[in-house]
PDB file of N, CA, C and O in Angstrom:
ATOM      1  N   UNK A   1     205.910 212.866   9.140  1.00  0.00           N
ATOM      2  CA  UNK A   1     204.975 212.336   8.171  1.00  0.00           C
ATOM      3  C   UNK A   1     204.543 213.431   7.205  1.00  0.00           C
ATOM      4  O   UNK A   1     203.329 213.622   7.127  1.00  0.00           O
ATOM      5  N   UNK A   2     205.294 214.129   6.510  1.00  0.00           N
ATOM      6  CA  UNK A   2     205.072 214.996   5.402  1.00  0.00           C
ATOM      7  C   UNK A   2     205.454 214.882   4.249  1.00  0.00           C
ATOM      8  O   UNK A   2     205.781 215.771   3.462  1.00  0.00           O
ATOM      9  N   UNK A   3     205.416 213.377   4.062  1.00  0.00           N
ATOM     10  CA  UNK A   3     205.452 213.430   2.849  1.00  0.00           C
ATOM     11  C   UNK A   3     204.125 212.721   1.872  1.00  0.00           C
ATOM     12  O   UNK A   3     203.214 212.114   2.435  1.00  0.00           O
ATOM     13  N   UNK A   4     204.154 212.841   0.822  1.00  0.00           N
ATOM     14  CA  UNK A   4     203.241 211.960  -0.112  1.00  0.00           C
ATOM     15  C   UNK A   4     202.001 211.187   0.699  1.00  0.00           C
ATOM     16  O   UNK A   4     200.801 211.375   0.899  1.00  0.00           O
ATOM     17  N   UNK A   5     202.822 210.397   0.974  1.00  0.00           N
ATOM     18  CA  UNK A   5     202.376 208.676   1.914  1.00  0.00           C
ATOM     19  C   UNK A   5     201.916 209.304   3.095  1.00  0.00           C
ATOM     20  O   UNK A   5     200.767 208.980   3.395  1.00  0.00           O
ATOM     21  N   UNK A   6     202.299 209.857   3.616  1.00  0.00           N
ATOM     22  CA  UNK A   6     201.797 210.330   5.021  1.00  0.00           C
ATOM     23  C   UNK A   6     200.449 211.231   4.722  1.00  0.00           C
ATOM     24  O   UNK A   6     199.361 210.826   5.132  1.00  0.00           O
ATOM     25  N   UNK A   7     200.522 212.021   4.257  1.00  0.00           N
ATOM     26  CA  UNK A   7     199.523 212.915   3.869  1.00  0.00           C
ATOM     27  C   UNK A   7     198.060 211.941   3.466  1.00  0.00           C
ATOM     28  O   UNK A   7     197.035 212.038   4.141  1.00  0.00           O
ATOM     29  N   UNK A   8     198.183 210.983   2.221  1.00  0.00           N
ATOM     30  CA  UNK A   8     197.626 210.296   1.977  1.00  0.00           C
ATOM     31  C   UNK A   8     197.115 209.090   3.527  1.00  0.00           C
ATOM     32  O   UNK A   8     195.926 208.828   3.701  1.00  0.00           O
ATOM     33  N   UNK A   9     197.737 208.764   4.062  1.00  0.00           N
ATOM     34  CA  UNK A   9     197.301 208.174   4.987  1.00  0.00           C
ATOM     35  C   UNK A   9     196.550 209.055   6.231  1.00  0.00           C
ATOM     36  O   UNK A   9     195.603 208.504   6.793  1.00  0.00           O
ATOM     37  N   UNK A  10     196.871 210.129   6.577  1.00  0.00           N
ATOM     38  CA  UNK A  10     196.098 210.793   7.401  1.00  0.00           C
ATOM     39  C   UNK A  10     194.317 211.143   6.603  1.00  0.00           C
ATOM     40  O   UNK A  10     193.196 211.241   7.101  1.00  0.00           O
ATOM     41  N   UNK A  11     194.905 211.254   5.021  1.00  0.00           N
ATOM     42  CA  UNK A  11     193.114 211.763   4.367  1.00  0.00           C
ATOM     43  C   UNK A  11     192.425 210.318   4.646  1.00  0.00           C
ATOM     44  O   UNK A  11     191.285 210.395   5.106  1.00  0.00           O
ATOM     45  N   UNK A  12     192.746 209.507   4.518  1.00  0.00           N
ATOM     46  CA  UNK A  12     192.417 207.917   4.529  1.00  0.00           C
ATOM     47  C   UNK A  12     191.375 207.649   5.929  1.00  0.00           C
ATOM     48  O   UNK A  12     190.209 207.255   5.931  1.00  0.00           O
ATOM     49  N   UNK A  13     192.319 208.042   7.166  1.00  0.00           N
ATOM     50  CA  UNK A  13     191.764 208.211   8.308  1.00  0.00           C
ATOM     51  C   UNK A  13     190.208 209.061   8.551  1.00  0.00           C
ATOM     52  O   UNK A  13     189.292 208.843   9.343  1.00  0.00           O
ATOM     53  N   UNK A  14     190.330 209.740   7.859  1.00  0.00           N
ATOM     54  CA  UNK A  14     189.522 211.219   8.099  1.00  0.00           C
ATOM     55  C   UNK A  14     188.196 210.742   7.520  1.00  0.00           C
ATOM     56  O   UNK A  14     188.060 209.960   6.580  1.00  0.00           O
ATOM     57  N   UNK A  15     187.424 211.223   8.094  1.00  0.00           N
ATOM     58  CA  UNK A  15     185.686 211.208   7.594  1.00  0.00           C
ATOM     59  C   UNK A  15     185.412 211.628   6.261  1.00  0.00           C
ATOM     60  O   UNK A  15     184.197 211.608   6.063  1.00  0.00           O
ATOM     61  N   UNK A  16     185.920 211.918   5.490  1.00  0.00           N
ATOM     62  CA  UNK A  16     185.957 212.565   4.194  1.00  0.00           C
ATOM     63  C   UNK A  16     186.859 211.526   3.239  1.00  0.00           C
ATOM     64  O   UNK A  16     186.546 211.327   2.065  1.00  0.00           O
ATOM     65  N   UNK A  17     188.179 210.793   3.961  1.00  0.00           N
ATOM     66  CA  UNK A  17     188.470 209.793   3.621  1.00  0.00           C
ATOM     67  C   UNK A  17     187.998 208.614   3.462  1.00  0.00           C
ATOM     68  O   UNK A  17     188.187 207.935   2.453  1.00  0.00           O
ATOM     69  N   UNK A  18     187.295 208.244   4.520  1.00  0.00           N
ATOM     70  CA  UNK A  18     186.815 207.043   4.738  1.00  0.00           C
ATOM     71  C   UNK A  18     185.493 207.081   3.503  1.00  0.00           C
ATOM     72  O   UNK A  18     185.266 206.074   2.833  1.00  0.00           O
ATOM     73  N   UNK A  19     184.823 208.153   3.351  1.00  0.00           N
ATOM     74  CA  UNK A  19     184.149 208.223   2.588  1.00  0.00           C
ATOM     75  C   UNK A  19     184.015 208.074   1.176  1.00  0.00           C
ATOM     76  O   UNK A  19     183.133 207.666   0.421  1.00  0.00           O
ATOM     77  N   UNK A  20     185.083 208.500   1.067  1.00  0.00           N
ATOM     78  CA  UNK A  20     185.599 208.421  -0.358  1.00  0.00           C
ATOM     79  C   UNK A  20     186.071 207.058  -0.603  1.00  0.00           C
ATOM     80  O   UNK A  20     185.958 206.721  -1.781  1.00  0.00           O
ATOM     81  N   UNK A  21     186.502 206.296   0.080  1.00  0.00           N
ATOM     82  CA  UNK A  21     187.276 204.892   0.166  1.00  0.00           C
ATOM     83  C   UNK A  21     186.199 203.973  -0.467  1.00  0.00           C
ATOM     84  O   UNK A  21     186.212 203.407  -1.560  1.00  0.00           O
ATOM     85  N   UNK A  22     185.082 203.977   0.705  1.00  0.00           N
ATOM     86  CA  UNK A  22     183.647 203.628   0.653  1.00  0.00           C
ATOM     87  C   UNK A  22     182.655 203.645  -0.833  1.00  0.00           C
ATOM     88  O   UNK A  22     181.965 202.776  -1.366  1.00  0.00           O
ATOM     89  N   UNK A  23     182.988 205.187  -1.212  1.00  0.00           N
ATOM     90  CA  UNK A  23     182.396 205.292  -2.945  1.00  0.00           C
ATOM     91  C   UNK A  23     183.370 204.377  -3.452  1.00  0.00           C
ATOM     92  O   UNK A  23     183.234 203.154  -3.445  1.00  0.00           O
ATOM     93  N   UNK A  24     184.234 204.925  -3.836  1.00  0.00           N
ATOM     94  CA  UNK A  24     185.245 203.857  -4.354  1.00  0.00           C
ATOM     95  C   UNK A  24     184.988 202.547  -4.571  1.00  0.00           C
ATOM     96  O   UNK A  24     184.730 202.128  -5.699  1.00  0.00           O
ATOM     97  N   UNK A  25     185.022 201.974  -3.776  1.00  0.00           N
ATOM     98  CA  UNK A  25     184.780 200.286  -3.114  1.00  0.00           C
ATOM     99  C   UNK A  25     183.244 200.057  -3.632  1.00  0.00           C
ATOM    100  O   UNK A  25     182.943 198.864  -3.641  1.00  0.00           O
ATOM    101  N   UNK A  26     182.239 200.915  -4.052  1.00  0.00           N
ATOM    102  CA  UNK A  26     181.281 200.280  -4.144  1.00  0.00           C
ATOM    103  C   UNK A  26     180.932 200.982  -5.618  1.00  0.00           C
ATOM    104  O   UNK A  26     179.742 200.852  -5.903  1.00  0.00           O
ATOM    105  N   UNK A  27     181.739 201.716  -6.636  1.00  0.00           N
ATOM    106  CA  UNK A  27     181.772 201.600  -7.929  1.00  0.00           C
ATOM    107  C   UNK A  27     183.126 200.474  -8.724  1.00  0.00           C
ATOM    108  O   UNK A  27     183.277 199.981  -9.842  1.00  0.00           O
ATOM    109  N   UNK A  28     183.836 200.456  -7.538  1.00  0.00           N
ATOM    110  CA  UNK A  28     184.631 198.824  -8.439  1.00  0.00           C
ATOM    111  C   UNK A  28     183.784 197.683  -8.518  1.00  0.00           C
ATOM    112  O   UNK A  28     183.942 196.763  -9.320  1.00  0.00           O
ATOM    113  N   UNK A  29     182.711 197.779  -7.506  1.00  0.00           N
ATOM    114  CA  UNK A  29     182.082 196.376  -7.291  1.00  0.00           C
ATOM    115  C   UNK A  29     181.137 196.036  -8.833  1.00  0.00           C
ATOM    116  O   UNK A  29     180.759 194.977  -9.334  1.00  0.00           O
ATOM    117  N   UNK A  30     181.002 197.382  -9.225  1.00  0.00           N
ATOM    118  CA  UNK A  30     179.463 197.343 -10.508  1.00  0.00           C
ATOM    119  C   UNK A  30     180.203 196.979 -11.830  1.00  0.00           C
ATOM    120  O   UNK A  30     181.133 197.455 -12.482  1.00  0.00           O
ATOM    121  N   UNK A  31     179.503 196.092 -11.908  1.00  0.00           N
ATOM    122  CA  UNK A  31     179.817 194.979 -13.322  1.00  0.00           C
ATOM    123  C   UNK A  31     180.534 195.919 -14.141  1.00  0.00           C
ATOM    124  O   UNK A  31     181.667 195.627 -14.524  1.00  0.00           O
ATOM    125  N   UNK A  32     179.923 197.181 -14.498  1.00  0.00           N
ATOM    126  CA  UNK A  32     180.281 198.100 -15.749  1.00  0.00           C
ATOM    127  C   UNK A  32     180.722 198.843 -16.068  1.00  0.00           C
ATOM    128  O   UNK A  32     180.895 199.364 -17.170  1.00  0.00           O
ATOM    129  N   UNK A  33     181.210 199.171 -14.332  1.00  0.00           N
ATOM    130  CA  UNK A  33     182.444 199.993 -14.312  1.00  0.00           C
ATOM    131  C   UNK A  33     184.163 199.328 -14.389  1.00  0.00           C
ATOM    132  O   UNK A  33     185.163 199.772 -14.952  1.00  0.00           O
ATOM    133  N   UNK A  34     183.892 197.809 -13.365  1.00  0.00           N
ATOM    134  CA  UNK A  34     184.735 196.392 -13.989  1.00  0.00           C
ATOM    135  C   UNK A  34     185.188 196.610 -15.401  1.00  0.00           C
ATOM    136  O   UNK A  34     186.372 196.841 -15.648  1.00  0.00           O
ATOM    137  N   UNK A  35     184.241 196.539 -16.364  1.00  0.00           N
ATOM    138  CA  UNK A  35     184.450 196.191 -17.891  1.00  0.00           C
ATOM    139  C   UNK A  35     185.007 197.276 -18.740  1.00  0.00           C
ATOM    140  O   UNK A  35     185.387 197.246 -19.911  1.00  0.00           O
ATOM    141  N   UNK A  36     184.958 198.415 -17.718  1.00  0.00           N
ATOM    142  CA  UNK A  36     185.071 199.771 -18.377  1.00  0.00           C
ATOM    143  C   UNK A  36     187.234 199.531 -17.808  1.00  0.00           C
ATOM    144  O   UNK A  36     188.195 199.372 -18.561  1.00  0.00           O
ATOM    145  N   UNK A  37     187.215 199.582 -16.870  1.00  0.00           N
ATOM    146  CA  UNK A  37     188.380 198.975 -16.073  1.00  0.00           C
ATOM    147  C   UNK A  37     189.197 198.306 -16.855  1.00  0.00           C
ATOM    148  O   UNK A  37     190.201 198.839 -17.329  1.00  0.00           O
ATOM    149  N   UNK A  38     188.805 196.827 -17.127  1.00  0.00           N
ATOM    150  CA  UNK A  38     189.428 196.144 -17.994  1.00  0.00           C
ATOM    151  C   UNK A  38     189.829 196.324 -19.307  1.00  0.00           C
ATOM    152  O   UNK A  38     190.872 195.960 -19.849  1.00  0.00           O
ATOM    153  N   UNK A  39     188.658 197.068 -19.860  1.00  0.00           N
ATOM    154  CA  UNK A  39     189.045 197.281 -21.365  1.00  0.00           C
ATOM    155  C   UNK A  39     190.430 198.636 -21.133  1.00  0.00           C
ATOM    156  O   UNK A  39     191.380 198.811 -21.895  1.00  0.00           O
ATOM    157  N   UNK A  40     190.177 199.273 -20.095  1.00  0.00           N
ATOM    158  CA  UNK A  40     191.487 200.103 -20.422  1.00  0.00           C
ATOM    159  C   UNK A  40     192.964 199.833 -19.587  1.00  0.00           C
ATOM    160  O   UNK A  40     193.902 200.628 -19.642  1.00  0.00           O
ATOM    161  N   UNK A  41     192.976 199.045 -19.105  1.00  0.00           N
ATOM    162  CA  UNK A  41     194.214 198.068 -18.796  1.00  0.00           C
ATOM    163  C   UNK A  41     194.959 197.435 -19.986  1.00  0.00           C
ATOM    164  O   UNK A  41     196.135 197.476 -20.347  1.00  0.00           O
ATOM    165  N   UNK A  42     193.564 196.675 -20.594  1.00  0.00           N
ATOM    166  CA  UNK A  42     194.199 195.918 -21.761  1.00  0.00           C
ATOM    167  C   UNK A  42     194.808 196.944 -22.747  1.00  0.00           C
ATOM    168  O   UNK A  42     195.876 196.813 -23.346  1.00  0.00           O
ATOM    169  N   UNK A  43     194.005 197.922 -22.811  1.00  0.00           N
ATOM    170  CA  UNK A  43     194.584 198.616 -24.077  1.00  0.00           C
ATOM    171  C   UNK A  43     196.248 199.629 -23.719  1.00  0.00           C
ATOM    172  O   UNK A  43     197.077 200.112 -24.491  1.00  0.00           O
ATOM    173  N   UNK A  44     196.147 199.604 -22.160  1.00  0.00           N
ATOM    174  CA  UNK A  44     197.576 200.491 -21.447  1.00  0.00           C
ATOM    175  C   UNK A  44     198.708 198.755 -21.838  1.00  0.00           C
ATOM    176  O   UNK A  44     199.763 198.670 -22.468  1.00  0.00           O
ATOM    177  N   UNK A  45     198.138 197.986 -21.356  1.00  0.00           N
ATOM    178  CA  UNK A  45     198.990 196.482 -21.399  1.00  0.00           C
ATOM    179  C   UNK A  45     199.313 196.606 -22.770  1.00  0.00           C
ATOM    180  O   UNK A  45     200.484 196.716 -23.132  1.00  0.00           O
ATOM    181  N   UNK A  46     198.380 196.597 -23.543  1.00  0.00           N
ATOM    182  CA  UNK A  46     198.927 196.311 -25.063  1.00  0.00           C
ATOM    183  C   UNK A  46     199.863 197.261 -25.671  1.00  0.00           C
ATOM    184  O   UNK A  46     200.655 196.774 -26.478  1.00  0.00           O
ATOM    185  N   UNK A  47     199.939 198.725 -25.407  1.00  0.00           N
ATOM    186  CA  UNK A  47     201.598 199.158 -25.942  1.00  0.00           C
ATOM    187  C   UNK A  47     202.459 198.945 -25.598  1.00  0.00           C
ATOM    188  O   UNK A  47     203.390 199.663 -25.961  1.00  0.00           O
ATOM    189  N   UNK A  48     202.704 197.924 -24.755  1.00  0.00           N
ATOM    190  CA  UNK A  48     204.806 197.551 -24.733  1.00  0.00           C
ATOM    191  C   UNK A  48     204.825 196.524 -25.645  1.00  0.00           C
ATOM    192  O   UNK A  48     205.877 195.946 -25.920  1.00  0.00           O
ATOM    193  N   UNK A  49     203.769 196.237 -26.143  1.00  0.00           N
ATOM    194  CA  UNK A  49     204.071 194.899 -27.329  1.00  0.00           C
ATOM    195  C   UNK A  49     205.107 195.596 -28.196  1.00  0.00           C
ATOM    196  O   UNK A  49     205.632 196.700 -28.049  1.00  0.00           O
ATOM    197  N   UNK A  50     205.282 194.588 -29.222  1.00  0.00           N
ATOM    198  CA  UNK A  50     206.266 195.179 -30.393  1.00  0.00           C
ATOM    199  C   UNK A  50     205.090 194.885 -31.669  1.00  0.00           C
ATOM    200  O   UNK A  50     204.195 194.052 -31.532  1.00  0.00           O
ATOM    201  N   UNK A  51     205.238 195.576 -32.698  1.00  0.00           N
ATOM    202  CA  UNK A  51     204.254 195.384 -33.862  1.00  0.00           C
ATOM    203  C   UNK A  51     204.033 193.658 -34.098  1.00  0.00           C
ATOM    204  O   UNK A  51     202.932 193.170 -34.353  1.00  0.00           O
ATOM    205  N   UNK A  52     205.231 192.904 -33.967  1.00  0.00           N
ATOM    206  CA  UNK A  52     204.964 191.680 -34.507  1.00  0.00           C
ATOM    207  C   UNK A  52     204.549 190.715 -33.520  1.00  0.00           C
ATOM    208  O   UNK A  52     204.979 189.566 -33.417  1.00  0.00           O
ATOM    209  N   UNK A  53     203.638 191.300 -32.771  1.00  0.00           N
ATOM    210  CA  UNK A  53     203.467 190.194 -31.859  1.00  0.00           C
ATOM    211  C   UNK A  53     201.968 189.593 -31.898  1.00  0.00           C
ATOM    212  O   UNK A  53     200.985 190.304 -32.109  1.00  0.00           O
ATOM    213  N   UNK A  54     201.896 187.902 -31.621  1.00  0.00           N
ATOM    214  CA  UNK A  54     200.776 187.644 -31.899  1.00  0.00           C
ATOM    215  C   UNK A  54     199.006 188.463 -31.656  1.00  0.00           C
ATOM    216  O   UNK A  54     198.656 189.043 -30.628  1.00  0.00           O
ATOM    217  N   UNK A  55     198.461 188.341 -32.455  1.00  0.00           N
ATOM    218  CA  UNK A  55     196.786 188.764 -32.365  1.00  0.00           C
ATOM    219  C   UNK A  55     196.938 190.539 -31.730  1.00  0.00           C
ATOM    220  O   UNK A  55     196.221 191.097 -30.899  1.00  0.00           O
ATOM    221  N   UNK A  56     198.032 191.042 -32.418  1.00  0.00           N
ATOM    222  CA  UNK A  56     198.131 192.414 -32.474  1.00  0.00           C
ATOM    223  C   UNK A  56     198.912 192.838 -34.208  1.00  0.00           C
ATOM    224  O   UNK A  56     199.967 192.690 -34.825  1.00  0.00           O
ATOM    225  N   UNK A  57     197.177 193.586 -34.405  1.00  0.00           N
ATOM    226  CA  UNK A  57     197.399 193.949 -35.856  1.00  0.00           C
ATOM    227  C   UNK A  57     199.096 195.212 -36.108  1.00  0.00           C
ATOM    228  O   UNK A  57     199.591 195.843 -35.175  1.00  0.00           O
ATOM    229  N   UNK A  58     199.500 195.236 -37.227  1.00  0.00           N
ATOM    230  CA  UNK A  58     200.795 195.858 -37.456  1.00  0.00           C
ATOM    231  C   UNK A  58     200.268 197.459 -36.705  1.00  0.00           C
ATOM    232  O   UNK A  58     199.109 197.798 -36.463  1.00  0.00           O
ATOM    233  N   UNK A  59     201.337 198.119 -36.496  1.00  0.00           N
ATOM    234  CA  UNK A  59     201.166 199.777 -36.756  1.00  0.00           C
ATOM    235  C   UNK A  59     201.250 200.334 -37.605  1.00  0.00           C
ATOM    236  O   UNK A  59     201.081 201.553 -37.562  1.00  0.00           O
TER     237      UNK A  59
END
């Protein structure tokens, strides 16, 4: 178990992991960090468009 995945799963386990999991889990939950979330998905989603595509202004 030395790789990537393994490593990551042993911090996961660990008291320092679990902890961190825990913050985690309870700043996705807050409305405004959500919206903060979404708006930058949409904007990673929106460059594989092509210029001509609907309700996306030209480049």
């Amino acid at each position: 178990m030395a790789g990537l995945l393994g490593k990551v799963a042993v911090f996961a386990r660990s008291p320092q992991g679990r902890a961190a999991i825990a913050k985690a889990r309870t700043a996705a939950s807050d409305p405004r960090n959500r919206a903060k979330l979404d708006g930058i998905v949409g904007k990673v989603k929106g460059r594989g468009r092509h210029p001509g595509a609907p309700g996306e202004p030209p480049r």
